[in-house]
C-alpha positions as CSV (number, residue, x, y, z in Angstrom):
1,X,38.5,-287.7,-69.2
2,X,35.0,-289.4,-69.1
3,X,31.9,-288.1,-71.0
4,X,28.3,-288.1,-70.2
5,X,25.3,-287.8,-71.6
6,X,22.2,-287.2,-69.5
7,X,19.3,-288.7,-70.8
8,X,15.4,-288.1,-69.9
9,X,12.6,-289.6,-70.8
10,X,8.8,-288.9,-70.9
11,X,7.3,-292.2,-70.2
12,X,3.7,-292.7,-71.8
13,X,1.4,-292.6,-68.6
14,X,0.9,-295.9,-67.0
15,X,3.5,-297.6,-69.1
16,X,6.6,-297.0,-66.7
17,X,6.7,-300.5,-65.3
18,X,6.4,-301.5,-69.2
19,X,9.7,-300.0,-69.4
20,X,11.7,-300.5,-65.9
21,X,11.4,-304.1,-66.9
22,X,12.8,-303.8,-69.7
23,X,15.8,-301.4,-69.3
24,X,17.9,-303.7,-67.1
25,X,18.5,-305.5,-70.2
26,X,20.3,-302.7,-71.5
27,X,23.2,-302.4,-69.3
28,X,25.4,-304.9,-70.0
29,X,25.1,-304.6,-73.5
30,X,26.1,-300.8,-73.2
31,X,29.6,-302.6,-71.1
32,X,30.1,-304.4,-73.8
33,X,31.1,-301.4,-75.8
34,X,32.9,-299.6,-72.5
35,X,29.5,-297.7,-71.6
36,X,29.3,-297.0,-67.7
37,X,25.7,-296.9,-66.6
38,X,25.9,-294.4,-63.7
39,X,22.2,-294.2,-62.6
40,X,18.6,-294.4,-63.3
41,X,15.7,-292.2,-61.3
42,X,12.3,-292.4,-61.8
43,X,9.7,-289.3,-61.3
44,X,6.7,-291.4,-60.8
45,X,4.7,-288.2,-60.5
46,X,5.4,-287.0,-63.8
47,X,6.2,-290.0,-65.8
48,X,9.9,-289.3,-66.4
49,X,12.8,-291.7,-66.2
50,X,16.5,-290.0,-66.4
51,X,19.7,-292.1,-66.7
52,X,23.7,-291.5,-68.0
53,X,26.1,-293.4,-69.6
54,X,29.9,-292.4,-69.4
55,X,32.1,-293.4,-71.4
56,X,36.4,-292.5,-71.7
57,X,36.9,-290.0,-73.5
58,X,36.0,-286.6,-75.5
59,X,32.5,-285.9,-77.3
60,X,33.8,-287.2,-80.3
61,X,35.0,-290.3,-78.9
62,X,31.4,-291.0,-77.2
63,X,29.8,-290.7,-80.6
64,X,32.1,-292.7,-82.4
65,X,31.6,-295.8,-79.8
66,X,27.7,-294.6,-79.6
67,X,27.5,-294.9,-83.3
68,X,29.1,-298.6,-82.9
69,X,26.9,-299.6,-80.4
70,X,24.1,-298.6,-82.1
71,X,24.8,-300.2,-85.2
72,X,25.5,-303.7,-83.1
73,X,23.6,-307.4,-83.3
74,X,23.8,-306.9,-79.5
75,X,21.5,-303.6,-79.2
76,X,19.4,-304.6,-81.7
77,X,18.1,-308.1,-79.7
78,X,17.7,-305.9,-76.5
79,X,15.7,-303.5,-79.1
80,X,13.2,-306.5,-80.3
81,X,11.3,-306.2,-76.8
82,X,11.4,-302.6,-76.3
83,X,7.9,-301.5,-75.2
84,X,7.7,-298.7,-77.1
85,X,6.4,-296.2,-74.3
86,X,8.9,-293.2,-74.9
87,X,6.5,-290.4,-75.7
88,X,9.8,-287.7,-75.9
89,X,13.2,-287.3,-74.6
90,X,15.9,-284.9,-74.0
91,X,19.6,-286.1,-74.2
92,X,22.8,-283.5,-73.9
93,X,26.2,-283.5,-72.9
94,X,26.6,-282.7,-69.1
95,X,29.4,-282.0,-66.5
96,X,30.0,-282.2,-63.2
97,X,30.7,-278.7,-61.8
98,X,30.9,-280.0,-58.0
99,X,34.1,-281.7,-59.2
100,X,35.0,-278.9,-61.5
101,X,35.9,-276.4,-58.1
């Protein structure tokens, strides 16, 4: 069992390069603590970037290695040169009902 979290973001307008620089950074820091990045889309049109993360595991599990990686030396220097450009996001717990038939 895998768990995912969809995550999007409203990108301040004119910033999204700002932030597609940065994010690439991200990834193999989330590996590090057994984080799969699955993909990354932009909607240029409306300044929104959307991305998931799996991870093994129930809910609980993801928060409890979310919580770890959060807290980590490793997140926090890919944090000092975050551009600061999220103007709001959405994040839940998705599924995948093609593969639930």
């Amino acid at each position: 069992m895998t768990t995912v979290p969809l995550r999007r973001y409203q990108v301040e307008p004119g910033r999204m390069d700002d932030f597609l620089a940065w994010f690439p950074g991200l990834a193999p820091v989330r590996a590090q603590y057994d984080f799969r990045l699955l993909f990354g889309y932009v909607d240029d049109a409306n300044d929104t970037f959307t991305w998931a993360v799996e991870h093994d595991g129930d809910e609980a599990t993801f928060l409890e290695a979310e919580a770890t990686y959060n807290a980590s030396p490793e997140r926090a220097q890919v944090f000092e040169s975050f551009p600061k450009c999220i103007a709001g996001m959405e994040v839940g717990f998705v599924h995948d009902v093609l593969a639930d038939r």
